[in-house]
C-alpha positions as CSV (number, residue, x, y, z in Angstrom):
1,X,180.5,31.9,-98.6
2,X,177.2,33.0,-100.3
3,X,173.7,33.1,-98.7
4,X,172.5,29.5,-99.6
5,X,176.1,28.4,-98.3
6,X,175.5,29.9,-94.6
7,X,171.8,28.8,-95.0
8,X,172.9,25.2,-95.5
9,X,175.3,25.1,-92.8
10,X,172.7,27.1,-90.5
11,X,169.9,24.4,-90.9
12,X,173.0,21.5,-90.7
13,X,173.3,22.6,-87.1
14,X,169.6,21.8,-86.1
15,X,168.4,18.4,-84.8
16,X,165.9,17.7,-87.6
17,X,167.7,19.2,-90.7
18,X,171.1,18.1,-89.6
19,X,170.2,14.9,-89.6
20,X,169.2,14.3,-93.4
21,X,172.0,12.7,-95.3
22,X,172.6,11.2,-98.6
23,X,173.5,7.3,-98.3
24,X,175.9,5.6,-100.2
25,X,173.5,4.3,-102.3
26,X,172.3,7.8,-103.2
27,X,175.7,9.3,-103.3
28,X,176.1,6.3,-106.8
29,X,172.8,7.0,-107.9
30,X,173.9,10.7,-108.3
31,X,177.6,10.6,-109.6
32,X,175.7,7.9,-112.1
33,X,172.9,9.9,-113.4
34,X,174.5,12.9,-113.2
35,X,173.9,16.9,-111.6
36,X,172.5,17.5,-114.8
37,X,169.9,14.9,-114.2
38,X,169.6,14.9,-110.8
39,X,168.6,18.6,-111.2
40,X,166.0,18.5,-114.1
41,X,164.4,15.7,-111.5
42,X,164.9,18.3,-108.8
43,X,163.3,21.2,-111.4
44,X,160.0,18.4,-112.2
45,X,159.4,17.2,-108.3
46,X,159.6,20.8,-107.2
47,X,157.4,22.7,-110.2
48,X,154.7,19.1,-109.6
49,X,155.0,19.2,-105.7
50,X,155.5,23.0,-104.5
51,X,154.7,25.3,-107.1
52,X,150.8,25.1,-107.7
53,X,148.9,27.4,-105.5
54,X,146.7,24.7,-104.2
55,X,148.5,21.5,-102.9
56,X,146.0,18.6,-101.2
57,X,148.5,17.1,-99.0
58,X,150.5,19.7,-98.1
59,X,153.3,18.7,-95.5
60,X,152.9,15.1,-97.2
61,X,154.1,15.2,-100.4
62,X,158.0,14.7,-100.3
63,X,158.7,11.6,-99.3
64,X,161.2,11.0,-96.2
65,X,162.7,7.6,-97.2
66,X,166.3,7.7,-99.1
67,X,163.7,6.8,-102.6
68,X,165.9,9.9,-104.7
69,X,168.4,12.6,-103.9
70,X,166.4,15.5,-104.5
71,X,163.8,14.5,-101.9
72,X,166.3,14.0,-99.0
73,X,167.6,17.3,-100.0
74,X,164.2,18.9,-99.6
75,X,163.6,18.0,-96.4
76,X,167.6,18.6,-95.0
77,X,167.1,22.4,-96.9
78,X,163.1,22.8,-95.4
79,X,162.7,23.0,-99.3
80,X,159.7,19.9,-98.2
81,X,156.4,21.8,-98.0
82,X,154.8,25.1,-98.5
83,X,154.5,25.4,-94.7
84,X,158.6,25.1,-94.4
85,X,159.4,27.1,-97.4
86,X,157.6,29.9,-95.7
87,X,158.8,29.5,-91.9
88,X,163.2,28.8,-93.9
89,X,163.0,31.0,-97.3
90,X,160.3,33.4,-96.6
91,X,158.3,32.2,-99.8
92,X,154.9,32.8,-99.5
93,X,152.9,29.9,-98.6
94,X,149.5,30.7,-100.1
95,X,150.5,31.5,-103.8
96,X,151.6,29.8,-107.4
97,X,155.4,29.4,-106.9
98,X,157.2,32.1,-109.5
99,X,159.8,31.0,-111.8
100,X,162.3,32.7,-110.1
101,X,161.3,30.9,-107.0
102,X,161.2,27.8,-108.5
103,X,165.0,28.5,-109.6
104,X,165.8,29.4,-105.7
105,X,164.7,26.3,-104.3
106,X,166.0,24.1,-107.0
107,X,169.7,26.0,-106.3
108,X,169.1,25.4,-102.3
109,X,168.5,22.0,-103.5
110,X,171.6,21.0,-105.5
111,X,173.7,23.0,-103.6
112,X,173.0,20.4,-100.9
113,X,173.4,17.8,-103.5
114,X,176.9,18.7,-104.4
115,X,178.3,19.2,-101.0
116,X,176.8,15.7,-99.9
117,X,178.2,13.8,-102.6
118,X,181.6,16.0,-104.0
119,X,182.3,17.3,-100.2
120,X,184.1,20.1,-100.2
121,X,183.7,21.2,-104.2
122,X,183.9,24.8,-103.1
123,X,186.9,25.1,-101.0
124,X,185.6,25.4,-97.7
């Protein structure tokens, strides 16, 4: 089990976190449109959303409704604001996201993703 692996089921166990899931609307949507898809959506919300140094609504931007994967992802991975991405990941809140950065939270993200909607792809 890698890092983002004991992450995930770390934040699973908490009230808030554990309670994000994919419906089965969202679990179609995915398998339709594809991880391919699903994650160049994830790669766009995240470098629009996160990555600028100066965000106006911070702690408001992802929404909390089941409108796409990626955004119920966010919040069930604290990947939903620069506030939670530096309390979960340690990622500096008061910076331009890196590209490397970018990369880590899109991973945390589909990693999510793939266990909510193939289950146990990894043999766990």
């Amino acid at each position: 089990m890698n890092n983002i692996e004991k992450l995930l089921d770390s934040l699973s166990k908490t009230k808030f976190r554990g309670s994000f899931h994919l419906n089965n609307k969202m679990k179609t949507y995915t398998l339709e449109k594809g991880l391919d898809k699903i994650e160049k959506d994830a790669y766009d919300f995240i470098n629009r959303r996160l990555k600028p140094l100066i965000i106006k609504n911070d702690g408001k931007q992802t929404p909390m409704k089941q409108v796409h994967p990626v955004f119920v992802a966010q919040h069930a991975c604290g990947c939903c604001c620069r506030g939670c991405l530096e309390r979960i990941h340690h990622i500096e809140k008061n910076k331009e996201l890196s590209e490397k950065e970018v990369d880590y939270i899109v991973k945390v993200i589909m990693t999510w993703i793939k266990r909510e909607t193939l289950g146990d792809y990894n043999g766990r």
